[in-house]
ZANUNU-29306 format. One line per field, with one value per residue (C-alpha): residue number from 1; chain; x, y, z. Coordinates in Angstrom, 1 decimal. Layout:
BEGIN
resi: (NUM, ...)
chain: (A, ...)
x: (X, ...)
y: (Y, ...)
z: (Z, ...)
//
This chain:
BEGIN
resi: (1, 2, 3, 4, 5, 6, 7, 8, 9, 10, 11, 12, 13, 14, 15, 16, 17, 18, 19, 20, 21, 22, 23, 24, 25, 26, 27, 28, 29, 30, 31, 32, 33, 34, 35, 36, 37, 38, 39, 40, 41, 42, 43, 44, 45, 46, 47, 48, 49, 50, 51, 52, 53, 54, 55, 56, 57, 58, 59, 60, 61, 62, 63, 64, 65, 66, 67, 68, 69, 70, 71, 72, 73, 74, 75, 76, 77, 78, 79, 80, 81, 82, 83, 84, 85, 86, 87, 88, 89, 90, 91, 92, 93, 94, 95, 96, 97, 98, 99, 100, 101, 102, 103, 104, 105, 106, 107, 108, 109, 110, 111, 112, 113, 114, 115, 116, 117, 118, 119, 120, 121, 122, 123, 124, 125, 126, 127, 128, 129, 130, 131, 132, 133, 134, 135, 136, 137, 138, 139, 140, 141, 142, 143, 144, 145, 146, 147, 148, 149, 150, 151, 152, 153, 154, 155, 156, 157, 158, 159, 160, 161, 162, 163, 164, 165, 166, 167, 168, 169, 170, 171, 172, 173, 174, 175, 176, 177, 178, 179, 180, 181, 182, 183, 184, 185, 186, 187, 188, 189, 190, 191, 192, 193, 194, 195, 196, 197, 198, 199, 200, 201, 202, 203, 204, 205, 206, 207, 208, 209, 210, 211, 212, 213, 214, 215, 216, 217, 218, 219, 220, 221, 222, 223, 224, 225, 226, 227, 228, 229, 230, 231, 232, 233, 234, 235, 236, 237, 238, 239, 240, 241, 242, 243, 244, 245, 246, 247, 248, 249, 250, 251, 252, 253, 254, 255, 256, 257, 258, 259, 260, 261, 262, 263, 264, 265, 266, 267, 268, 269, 270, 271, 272, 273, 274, 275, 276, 277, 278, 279, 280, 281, 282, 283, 284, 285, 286, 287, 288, 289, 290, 291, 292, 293, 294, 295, 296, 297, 298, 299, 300, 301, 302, 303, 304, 305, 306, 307, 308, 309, 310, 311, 312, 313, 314, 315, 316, 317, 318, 319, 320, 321, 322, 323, 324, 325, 326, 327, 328, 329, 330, 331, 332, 333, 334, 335, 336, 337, 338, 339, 340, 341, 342, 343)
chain: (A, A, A, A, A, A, A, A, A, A, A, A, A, A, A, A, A, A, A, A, A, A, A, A, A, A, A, A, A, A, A, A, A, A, A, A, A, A, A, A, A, A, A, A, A, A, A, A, A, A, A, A, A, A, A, A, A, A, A, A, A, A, A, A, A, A, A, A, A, A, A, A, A, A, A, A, A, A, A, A, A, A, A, A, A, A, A, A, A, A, A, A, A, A, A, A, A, A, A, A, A, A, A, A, A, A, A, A, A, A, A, A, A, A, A, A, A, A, A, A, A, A, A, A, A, A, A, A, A, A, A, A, A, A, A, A, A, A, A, A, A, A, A, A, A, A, A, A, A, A, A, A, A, A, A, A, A, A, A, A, A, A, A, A, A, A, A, A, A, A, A, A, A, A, A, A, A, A, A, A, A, A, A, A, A, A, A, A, A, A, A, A, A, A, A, A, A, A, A, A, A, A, A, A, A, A, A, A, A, A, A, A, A, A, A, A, A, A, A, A, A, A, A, A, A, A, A, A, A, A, A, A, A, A, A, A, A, A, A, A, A, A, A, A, A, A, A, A, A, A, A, A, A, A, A, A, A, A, A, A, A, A, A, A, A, A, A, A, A, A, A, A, A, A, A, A, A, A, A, A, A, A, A, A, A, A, A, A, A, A, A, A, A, A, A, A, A, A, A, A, A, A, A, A, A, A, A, A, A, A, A, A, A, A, A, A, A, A, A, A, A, A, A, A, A, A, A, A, A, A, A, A, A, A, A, A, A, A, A, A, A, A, A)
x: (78.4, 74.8, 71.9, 71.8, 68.5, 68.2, 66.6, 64.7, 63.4, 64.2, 66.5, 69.7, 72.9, 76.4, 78.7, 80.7, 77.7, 77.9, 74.6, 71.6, 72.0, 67.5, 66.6, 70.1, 70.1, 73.8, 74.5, 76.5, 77.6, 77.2, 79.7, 78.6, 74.5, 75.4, 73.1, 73.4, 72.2, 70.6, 72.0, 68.6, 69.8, 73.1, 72.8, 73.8, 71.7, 71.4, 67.4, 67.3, 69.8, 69.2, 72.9, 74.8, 77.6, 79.7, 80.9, 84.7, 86.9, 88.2, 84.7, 85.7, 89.1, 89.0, 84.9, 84.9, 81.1, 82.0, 80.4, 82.1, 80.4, 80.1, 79.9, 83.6, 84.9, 87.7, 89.1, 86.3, 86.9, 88.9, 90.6, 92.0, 94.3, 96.0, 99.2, 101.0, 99.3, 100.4, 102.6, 99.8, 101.9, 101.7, 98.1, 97.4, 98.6, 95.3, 93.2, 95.6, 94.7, 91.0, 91.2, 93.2, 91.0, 87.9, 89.6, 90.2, 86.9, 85.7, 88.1, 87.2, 83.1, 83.9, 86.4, 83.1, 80.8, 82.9, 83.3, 87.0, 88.7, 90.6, 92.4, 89.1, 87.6, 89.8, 92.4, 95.0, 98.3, 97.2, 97.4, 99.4, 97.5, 98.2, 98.6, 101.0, 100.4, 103.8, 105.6, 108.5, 111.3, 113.4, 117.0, 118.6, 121.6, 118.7, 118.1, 114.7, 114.0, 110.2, 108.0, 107.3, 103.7, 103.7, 103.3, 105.6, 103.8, 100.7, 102.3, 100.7, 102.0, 100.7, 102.8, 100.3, 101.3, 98.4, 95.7, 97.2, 95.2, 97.6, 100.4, 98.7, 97.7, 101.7, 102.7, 99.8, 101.2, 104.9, 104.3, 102.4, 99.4, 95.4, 94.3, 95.4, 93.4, 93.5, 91.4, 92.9, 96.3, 94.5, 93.1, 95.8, 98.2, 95.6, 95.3, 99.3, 98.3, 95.3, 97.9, 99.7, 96.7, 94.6, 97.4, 100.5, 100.2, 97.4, 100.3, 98.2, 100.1, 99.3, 96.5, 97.7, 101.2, 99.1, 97.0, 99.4, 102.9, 105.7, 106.2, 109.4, 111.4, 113.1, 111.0, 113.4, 115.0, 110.9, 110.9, 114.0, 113.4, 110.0, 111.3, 114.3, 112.3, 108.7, 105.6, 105.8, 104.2, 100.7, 100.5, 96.8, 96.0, 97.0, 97.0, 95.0, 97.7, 101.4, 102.1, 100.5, 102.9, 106.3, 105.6, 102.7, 102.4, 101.8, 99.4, 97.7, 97.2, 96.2, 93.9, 92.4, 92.1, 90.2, 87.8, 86.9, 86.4, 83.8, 81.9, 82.0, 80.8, 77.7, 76.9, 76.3, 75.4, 72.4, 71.2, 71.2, 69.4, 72.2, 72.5, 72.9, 72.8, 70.0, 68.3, 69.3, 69.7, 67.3, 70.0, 72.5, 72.0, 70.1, 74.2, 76.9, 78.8, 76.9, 76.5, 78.1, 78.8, 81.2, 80.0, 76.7, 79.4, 81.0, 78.2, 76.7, 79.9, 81.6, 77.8, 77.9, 81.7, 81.2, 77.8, 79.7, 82.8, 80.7, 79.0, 82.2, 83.6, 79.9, 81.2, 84.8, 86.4, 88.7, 87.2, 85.4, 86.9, 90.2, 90.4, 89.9, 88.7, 90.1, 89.3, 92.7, 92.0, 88.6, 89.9, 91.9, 89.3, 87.5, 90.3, 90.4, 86.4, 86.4, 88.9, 86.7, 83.7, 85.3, 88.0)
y: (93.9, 93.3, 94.0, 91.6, 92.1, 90.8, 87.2, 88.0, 91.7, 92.3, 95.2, 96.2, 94.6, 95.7, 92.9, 92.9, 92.6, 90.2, 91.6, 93.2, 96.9, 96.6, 93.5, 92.8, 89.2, 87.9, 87.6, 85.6, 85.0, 81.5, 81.5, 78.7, 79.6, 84.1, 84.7, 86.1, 83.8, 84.7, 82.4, 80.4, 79.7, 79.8, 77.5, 78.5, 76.5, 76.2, 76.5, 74.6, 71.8, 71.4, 71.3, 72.8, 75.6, 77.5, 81.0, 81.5, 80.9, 84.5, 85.7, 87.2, 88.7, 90.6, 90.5, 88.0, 87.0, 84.0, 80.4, 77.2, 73.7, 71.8, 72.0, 73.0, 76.5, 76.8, 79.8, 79.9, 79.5, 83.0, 83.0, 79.7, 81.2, 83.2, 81.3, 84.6, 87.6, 90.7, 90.4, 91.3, 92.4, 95.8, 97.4, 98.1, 95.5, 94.2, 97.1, 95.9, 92.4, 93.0, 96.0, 93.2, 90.2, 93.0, 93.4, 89.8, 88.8, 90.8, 89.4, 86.0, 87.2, 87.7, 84.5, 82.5, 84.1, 83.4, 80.1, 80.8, 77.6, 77.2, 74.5, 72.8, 72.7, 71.2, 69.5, 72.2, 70.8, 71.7, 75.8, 76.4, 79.8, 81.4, 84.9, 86.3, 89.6, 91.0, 94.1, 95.6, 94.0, 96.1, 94.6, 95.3, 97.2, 99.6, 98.1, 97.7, 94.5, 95.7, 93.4, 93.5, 93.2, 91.0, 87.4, 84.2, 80.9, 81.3, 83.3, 86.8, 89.1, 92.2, 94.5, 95.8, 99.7, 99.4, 99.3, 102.9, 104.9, 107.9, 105.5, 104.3, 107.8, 109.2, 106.1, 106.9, 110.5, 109.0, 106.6, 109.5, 106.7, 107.9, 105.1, 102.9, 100.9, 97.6, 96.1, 96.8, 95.4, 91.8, 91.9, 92.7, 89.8, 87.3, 88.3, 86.7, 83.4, 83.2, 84.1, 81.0, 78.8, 79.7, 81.3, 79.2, 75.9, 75.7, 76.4, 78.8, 81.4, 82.6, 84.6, 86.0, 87.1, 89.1, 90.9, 91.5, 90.8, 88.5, 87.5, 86.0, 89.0, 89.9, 90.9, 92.1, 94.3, 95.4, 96.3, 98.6, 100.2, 100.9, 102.6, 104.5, 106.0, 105.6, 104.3, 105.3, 109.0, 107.4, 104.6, 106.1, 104.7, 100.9, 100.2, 100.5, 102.1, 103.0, 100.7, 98.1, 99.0, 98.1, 94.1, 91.5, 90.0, 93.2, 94.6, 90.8, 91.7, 95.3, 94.3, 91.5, 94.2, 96.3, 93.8, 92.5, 96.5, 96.9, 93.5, 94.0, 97.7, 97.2, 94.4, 97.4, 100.1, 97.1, 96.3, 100.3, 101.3, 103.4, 105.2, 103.7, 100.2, 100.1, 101.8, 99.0, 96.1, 94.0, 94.5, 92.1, 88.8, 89.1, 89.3, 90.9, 88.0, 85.9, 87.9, 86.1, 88.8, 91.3, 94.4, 94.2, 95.2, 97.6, 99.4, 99.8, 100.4, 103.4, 105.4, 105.3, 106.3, 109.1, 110.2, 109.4, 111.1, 114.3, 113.4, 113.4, 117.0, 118.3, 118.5, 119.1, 115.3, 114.0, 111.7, 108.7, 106.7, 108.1, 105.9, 105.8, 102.8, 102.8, 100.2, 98.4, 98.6, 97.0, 93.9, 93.1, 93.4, 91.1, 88.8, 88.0, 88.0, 85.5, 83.5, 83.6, 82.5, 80.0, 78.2)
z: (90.8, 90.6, 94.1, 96.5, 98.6, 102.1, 101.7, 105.3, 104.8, 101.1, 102.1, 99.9, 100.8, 99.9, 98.6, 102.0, 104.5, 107.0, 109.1, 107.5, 108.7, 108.6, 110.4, 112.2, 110.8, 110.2, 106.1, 104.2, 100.2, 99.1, 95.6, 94.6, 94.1, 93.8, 96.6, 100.1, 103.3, 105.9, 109.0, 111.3, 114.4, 114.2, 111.2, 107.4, 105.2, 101.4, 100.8, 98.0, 98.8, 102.2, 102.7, 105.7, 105.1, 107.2, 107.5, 106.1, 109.2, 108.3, 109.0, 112.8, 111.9, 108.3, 107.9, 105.1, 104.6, 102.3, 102.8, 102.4, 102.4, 105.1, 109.0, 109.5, 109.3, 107.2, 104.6, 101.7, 98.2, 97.7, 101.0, 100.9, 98.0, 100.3, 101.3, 102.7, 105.0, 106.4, 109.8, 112.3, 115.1, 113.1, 114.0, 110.9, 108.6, 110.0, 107.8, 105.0, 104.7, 105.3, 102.0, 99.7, 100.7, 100.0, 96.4, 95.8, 96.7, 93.8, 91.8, 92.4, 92.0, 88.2, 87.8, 89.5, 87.3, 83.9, 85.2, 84.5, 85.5, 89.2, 90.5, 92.4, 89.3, 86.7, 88.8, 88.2, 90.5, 94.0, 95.2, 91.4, 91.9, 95.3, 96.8, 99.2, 100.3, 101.6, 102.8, 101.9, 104.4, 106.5, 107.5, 110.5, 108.2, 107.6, 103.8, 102.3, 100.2, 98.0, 98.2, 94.1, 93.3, 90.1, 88.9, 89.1, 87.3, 89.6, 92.8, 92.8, 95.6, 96.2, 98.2, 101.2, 100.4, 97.9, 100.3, 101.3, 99.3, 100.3, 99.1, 96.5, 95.1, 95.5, 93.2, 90.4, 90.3, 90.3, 87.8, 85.5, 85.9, 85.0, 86.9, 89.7, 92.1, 94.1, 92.4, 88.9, 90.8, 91.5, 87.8, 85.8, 87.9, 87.2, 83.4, 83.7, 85.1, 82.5, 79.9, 80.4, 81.2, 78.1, 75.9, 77.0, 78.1, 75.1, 72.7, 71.0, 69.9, 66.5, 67.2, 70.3, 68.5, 65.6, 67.8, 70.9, 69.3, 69.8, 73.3, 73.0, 72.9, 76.2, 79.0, 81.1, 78.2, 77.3, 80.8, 81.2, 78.0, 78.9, 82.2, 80.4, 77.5, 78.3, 76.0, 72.3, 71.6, 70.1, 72.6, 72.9, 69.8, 70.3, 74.1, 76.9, 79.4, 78.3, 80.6, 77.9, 75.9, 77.4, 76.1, 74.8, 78.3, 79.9, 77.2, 77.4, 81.0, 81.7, 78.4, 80.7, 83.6, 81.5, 80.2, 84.2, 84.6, 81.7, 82.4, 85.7, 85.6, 82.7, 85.4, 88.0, 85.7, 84.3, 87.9, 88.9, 85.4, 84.5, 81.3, 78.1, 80.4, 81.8, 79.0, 76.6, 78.4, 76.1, 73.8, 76.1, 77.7, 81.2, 82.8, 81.1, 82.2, 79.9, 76.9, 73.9, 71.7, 72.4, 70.6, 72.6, 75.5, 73.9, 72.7, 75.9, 77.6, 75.6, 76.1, 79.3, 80.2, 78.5, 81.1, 84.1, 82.8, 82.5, 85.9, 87.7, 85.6, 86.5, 90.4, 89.7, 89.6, 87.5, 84.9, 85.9, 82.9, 81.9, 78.4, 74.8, 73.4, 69.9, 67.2, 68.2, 71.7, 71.3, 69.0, 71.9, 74.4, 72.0, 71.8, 75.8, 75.1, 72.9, 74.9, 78.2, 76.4, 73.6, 75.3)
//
């Protein structure tokens, strides 16, 4: 995520502002340009284009500071993806749906900036990629149906126990998980959908089957296995997660997850001046987003992990980064890479 200043009194915004905590003026994200608004008069206005926006019609009741054209409020580009909330007659579903649209907005911030295609763009059948963020339902006989976060040909739900971070944190430890955030969960389902938009419906297989494997064989059967025995003893050395390793689509997608982390994260360490980043940035294009060759990433990348992993063990965390980037690991990184920037 790169620094936003205030356009009024050149003060620092977060992503998520929606007032300038300096001047008090009321800010906004226009997607479309990747620069924060300041609203005159009431009126949000594009200063180059002259052309009127208005704030997401979301903006009152989760805080979302996205624009959308024209002079009638309505979800902006991310939110109108969401076909399914949190039942608000619970207090604090509301806190829920504002932490996973707060996720998915940074998830939609790198899928802008790789100009990864979405339905508006392309002509994609209408809402293909949708999100429905659900709870587990309770039945009167006292049975619980899970609401299971995964991916179904362009529905992602997300089951709202993940913006718990208590909750969340009991099923890293259950699951024997290094790492588990919200964000990662909205990453790693959308690496599915791209899997069969670039990978599937492309036909292009080969390439994918000798770095990732053969996707054919059973998922379900991949998946029970995985669950019975666990991931192989030197999973380290081929997969990203042992999770990764249970089948090709879910190594294709926790791969994807881990790419959006490091492109995303030389984007911040670059516009802080962090570490090997900052200190090297001539090296990469003037956005990580843009860079065309991958090893200018990774070279930056696996330099500064290791600072802020010693930085977090210097005051008694656990590890910032809690992977190993081997050479296998890295072709596949290059592999959705290449795909992101070649397709």
């Amino acid at each position: 995520m790169r620094r936003f200043p205030c356009p009024s009194c050149n003060n620092e915004l977060h992503f998520d502002n929606v007032v300038c905590l300096s001047c008090g003026n009321l800010i906004a994200y226009d997607a479309k340009r990747d620069k924060m608004l300041v609203a005159h008069n009431g009126i949000w206005t594009s200063p180059h284009e002259n052309s009127v926006l208005s704030a997401c019609s979301n903006r009152e009741m989760i805080g979302c500071n996205w624009l959308v054209a024209g002079q009638l409020a309505k979800p902006c580009r991310c939110c109108s993806h969401t076909v399914i909330i949190p039942d608000l007659s619970w207090p604090e579903n509301l806190d829920r749906w504002q932490k996973l649209e707060r996720a998915k907005r940074l998830l939609f911030y790198s899928l802008i900036k790789f100009k990864l295609p979405l339905e508006e763009d392309i002509g994609i059948e209408p809402q293909k990629l949708r999100f429905e963020l659900k709870a587990d339902e309770l039945k009167v006989d006292g049975t619980k149906i899970p609401a299971v976060t995964g991916h179904d040909g362009g529905l992602i739900t997300i089951n709202i126990e993940e913006s718990d971070d208590g909750l969340r944190e009991q099923h890293r430890v259950a699951m024997g998980e290094p790492y588990r955030t919200l964000i990662g969960h909205f990453r790693h389902e959308i690496g599915h959908y791209y899997w069969e938009l670039l990978v599937s419906e492309r036909g292009d297989f080969a390439q994918f089957r000798n770095i990732f494997g053969d996707e054919r064989e059973s998922y379900g059967d991949a998946l029970q296995r995985h669950y019975a025995s666990g991931a192989p003893s030197n999973w380290e050395s081929s997969f990203v997660s042992a999770y990764a390793s249970s089948h090709p689509w879910e190594d294709f997608a926790e791969t994807w997850a881990h790419y959006f982390h490091m492109v995303d994260g030389l984007e911040t360490a670059m516009s802080y001046n962090l570490g090997d980043a900052g200190s090297n940035s001539a090296r990469t294009s003037s956005s990580p987003y843009q860079e065309i060759v991958f090893r200018n990433l990774l070279d930056s990348w696996v330099p500064l992990t290791v600072s802020m992993n010693a930085m977090n063990r210097s005051i008694g965390n656990h590890d910032f980064y809690p992977f190993t980037l081997t050479n296998e690991i890295s072709r596949k990184l290059e592999f959705i890479h290449l795909l992101i920037h070649h397709r």
